[in-house]
ZASE-254537 format. One record per residue (C-alpha): x, y, z. Coordinates in nm, 2 decimals, padded with zeros to 4 digits. Each point is the difference from the previous one (the first is absolute). Layout:
BEGIN
REC       c1       c2       c3
REC        X        Y        Z
...
This chain:
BEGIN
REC       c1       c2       c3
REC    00.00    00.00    00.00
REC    00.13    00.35   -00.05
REC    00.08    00.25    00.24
REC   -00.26    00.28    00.01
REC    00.13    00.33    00.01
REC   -00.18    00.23    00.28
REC   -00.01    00.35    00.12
REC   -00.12    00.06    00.30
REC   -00.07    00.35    00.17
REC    00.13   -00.11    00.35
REC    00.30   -00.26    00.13
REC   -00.22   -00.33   -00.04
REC    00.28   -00.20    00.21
REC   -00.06    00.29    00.28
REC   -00.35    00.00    00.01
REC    00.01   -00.38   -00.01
REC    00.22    00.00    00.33
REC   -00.17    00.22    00.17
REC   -00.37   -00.12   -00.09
REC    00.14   -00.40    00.04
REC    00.09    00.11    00.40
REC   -00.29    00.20    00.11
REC   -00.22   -00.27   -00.14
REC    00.20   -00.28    00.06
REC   -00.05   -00.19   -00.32
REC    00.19    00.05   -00.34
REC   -00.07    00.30   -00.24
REC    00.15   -00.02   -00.36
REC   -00.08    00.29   -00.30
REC   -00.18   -00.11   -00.25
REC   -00.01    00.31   -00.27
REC   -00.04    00.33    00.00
REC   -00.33    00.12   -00.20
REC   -00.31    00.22   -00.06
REC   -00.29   -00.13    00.23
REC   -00.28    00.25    00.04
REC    00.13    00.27   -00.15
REC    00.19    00.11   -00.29
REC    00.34    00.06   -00.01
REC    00.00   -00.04    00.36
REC    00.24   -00.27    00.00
REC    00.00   -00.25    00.36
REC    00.28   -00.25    00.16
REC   -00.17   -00.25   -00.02
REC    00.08   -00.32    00.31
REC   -00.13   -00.32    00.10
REC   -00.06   -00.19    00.27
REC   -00.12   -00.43    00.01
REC   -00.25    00.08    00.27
REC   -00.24    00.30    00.00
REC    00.03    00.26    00.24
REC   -00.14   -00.07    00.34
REC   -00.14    00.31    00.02
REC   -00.10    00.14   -00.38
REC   -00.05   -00.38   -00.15
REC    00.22    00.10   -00.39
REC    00.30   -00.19   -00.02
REC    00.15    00.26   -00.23
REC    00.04    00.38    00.09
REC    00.19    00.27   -00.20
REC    00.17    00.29    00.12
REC   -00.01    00.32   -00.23
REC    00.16    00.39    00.05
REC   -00.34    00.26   -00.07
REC    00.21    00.34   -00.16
REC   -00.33    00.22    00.15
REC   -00.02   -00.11    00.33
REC    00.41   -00.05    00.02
REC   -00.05   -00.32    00.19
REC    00.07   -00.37   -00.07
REC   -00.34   -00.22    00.06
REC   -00.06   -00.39    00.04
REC   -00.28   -00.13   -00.16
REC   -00.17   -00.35   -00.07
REC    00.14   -00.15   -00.34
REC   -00.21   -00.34   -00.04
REC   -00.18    00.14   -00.30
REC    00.39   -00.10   -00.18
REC   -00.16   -00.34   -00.08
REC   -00.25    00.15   -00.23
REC    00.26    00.19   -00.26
REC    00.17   -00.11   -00.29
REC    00.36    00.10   -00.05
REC    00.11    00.03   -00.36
REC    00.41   -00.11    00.02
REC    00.29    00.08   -00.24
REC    00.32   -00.13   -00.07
REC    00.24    00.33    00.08
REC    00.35    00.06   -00.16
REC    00.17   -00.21    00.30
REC   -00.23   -00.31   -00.04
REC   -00.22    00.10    00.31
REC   -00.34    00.00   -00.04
REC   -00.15    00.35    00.12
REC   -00.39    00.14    00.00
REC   -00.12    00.32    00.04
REC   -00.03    00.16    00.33
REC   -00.31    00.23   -00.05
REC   -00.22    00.13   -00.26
REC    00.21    00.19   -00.19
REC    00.31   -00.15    00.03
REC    00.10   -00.11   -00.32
REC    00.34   -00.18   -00.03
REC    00.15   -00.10   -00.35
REC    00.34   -00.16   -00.05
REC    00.29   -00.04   -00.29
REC   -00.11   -00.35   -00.03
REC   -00.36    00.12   -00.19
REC   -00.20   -00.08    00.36
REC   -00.23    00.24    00.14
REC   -00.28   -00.02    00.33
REC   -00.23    00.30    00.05
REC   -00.30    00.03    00.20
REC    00.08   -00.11    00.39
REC   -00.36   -00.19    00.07
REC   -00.22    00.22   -00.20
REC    00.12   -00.15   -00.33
REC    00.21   -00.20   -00.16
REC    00.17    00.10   -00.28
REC    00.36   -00.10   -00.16
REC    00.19   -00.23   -00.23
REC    00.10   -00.31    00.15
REC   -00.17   -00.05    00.30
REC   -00.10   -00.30    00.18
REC   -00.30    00.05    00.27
REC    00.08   -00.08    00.39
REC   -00.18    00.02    00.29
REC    00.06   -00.01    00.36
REC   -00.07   -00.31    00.21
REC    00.09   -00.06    00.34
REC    00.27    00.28   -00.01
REC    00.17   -00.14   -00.31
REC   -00.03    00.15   -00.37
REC   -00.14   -00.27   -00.17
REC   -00.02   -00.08   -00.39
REC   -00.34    00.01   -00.12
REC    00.08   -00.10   -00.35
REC    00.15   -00.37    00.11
């Protein structure tokens, strides 16, 4: 399988550390993505067992430019989207963060659209599953 090439807002391996101690079970980061709103990209983590408290076993983390503040919110609609993947120049696959990030490459691959849309040359469609990126096409 090839690597997929991601870039988060935040430090995912930070985040993970902290949010793995305080609730005493392992966080990993899943992607970073659109959720609610456009071009509002989210960190997006996981977690095996849902939330004692809030019951999603995914939650993002996202920095709002208005309010100047960094906000947590629940991330279990992930499941639901389609990512549209693209082979870039190093042989990583990559996707598009948010709406109107469009990405295009040397190579004649491009991914535009973050979850509204999928639109590109090349693409293969993934989805997320129990915190992995997953092929849909196979």
């Amino acid at each position: 399988m090839m690597k997929v090439k991601h870039n988060p807002r935040f430090k995912p391996e930070k985040i993970c550390e902290v949010y793995s101690e305080k609730d005493g079970v392992d966080i990993k980061y899943v992607c970073t993505t659109d959720l609610r709103v456009s071009d509002q990209p989210v960190d997006v983590f996981y977690r095996e067992t849902p939330h004692p408290d809030f019951g999603n076993r995914y939650f993002g983390i996202y920095y709002d430019v208005y309010r100047d503040a960094s906000y947590i919110v629940n991330a279990d609609i992930v499941e639901e989207f389609e990512f549209g993947m693209v082979e870039n120049d190093s042989g990583e696959l990559e996707y598009s963060e948010s709406h109107h990030d469009c990405k295009t490459f040397k190579n004649g691959s491009m991914i535009d659209g973050g979850r509204n849309y999928i639109r590109g040359y090349g693409y293969q469609v993934f989805r997320v599953k129990d915190g992995e990126l997953v092929n849909d096409d196979v």
